[in-house]
C-alpha positions in Angstrom: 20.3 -1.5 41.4 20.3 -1.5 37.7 24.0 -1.0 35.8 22.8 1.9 33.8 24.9 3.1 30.5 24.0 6.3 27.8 26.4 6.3 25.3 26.1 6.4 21.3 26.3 2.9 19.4 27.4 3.0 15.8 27.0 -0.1 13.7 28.1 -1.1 10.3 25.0 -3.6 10.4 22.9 -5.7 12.3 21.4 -8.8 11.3 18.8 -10.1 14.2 19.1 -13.6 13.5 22.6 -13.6 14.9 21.2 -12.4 18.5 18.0 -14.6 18.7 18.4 -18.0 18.0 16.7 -20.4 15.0 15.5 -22.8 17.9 12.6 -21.0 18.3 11.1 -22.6 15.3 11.5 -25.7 17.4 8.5 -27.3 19.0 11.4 -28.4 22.0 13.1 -24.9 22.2 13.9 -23.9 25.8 14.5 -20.5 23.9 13.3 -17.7 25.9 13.4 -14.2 24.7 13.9 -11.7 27.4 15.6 -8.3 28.1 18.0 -7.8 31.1 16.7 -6.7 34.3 19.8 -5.7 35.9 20.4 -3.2 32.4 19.0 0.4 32.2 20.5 2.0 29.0 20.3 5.7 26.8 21.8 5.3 23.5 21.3 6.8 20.1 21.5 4.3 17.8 23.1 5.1 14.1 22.9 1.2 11.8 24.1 1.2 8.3 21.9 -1.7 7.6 19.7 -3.6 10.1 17.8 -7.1 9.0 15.6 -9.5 10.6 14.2 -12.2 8.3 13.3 -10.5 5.4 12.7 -7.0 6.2 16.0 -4.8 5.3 16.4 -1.3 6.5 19.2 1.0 6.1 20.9 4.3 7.6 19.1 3.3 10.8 18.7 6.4 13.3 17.3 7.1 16.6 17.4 7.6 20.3 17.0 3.6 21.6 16.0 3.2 25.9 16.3 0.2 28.0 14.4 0.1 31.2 12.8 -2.4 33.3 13.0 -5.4 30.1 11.3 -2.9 27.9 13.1 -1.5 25.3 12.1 1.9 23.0 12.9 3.7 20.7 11.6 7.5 19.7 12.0 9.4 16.6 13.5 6.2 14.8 14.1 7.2 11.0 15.2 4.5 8.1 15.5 3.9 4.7 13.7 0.9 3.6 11.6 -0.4 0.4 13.0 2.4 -1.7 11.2 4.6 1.0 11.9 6.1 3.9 10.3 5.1 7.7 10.0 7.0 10.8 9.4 4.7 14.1 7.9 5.6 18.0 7.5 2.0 19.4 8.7 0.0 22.3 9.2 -4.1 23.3 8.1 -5.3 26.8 9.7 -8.5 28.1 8.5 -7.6 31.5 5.2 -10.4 31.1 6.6 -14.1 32.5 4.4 -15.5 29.6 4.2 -12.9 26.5 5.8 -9.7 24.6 4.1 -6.7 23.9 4.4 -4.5 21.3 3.5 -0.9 20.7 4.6 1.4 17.4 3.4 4.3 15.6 5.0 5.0 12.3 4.6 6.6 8.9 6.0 4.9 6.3 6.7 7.1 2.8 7.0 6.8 -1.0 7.3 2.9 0.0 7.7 0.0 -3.1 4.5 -2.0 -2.8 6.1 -5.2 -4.1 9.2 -5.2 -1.5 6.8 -4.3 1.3 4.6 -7.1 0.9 7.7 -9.0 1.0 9.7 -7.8 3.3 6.5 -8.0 5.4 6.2 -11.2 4.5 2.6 -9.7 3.5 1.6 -8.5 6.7 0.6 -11.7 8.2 -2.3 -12.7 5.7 -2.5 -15.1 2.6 -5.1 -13.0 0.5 -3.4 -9.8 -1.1 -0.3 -11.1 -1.6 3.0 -9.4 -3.2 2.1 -11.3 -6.4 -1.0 -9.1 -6.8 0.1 -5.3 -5.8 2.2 -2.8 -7.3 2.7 0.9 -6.6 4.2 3.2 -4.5 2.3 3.0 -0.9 2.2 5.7 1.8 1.0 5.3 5.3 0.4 6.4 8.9 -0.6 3.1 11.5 -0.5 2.9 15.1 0.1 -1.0 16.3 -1.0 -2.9 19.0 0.4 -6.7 19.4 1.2 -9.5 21.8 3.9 -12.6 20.8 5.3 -15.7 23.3 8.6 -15.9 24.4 9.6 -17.4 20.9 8.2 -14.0 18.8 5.3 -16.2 17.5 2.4 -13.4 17.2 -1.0 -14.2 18.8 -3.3 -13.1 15.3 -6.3 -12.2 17.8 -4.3 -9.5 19.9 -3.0 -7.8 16.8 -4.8 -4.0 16.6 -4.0 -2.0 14.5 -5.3 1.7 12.3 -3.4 2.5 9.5 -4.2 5.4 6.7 -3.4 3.8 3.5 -2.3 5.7 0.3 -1.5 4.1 -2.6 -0.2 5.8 -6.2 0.4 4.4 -9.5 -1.1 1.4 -8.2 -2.0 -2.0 -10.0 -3.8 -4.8 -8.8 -2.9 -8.3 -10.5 -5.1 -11.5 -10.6 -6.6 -10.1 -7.1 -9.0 -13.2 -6.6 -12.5 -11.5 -5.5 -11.8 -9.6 -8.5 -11.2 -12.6 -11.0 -14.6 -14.5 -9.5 -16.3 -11.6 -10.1 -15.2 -10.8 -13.3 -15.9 -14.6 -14.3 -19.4 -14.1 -12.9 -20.6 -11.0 -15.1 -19.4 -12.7 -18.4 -21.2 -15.9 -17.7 -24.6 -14.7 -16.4 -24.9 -11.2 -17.6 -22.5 -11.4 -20.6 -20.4 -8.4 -19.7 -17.1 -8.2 -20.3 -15.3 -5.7 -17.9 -11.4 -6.6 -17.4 -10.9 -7.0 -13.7 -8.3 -9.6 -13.6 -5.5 -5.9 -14.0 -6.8 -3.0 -12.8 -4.3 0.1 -13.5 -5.3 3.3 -11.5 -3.8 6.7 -10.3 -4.5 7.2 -6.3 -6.6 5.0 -3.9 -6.7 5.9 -0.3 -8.6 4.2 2.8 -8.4 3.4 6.3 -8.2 -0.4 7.1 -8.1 -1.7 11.2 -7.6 -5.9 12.2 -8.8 -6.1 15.3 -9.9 -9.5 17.1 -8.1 -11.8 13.7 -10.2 -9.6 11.5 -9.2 -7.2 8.8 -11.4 -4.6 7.8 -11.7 -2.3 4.8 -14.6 0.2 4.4 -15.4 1.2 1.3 -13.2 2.6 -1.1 -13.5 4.0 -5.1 -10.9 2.2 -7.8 -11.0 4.4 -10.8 -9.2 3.4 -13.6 -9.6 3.5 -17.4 -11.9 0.2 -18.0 -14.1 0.8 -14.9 -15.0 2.5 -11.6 -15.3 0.0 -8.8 -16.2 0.6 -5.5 -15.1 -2.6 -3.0 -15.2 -2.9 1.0 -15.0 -6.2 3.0 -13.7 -7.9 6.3 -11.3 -10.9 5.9 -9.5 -13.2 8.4 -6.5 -14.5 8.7 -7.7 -17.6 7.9 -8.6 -16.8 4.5 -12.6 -16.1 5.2 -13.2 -13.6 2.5 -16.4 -11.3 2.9 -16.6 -8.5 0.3 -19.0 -5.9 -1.4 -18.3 -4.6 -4.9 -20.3 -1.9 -6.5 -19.8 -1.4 -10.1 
């Protein structure tokens, strides 16, 4: 029989790192993460600052359950990237082999440049934190599986996320730069696409299978209207259409 508790856990701050080991960037770790068995706890959790790696949060509240090595937590609201985050998720250990991961959360009035990288730019290496600014809003509901040693498997990541982006700017964005070197050389047109400045874009994006995809959306700013959609992986395959 499980030793249950339910009790209220105030923290000046938490810093992960301290509670899970370095060695699991270690090829020889033993490291094994796992939550108790013989632990059933109800808690609401109040944090005055919570890390792990790069992502900072701040007056950290919610209602936080452990049962059967899976850990939740409902109605989970932070203050993070100059934004604010609210949190429904949970962690299973329960797998001998694996982690999984569940989470809905809407994320609000959030800095574009910290998020991507805090977020260590959400696990891909083609819009990176160099090429964004702006002040991103979004809903997503996420899917994910990891090893004992919180490496993420890329192919089991799902996720759907309604993306909003204000005041946004996008900065030497590759596709964007090849494209604007291809009109000037064969057509002679000089559009500036290596900054584009513009006032609201909004899409829906989903990765499923290692694959990020991004239906067509409309970029309007003051040198050019741009339609662009494409799938990329997370090995840097890069498959867009841009309409001019």
């Amino acid at each position: 029989e499980p030793l249950a508790f339910a009790a209220d856990l105030k923290m000046d701050k938490m810093i992960l790192e301290e509670f899970i080991s370095d060695s699991t960037n270690t090829e020889n770790s033993d490291y094994q993460f796992n939550l108790p068995k013989s632990i059933s706890l109800n808690t609401n959790l109040e944090l005055g600052m919570f890390s792990f790696r790069k992502f900072v949060a701040h007056e950290v509240k919610g209602l936080m359950l452990l049962e059967n090595q899976e850990l939740s937590f409902h109605n989970l609201v932070m203050n993070t990237c100059d934004g604010s985050a609210y949190l429904n998720g949970s962690v299973n250990t329960g797998n001998s082999k694996k982690i999984l991961y569940k989470c809905t959360s809407k994320f609000k009035n959030i800095n574009a440049e910290k998020a991507f990288t805090q977020f260590e730019n959400f696990g891909q290496d083609v819009l990176l934190q160099k090429h964004v600014k702006g002040t991103i809003s979004l809903n997503t509901f996420l899917l994910a599986e990891s090893d004992k040693q919180l490496n993420i498997f890329e192919n089991k990541i799902y996720t759907e996320t309604q993306l909003n982006i204000e005041k946004g700017e996008l900065i030497y964005f590759e596709p964007l730069v090849e494209l604007q070197d291809f009109l000037k050389e064969e057509f002679k047109l000089n559009f500036n696409l290596s900054h584009l400045i513009f006032e609201t874009l909004e899409n829906n994006i989903e990765i499923k299978n290692g694959v990020i995809t991004i239906p067509e959306m409309a970029i309007r700013s003051s040198d050019i209207n741009l339609d662009i959609s494409g799938k990329h992986t997370f090995k840097q395959d890069i498959d867009y259409l841009l309409k001019i």
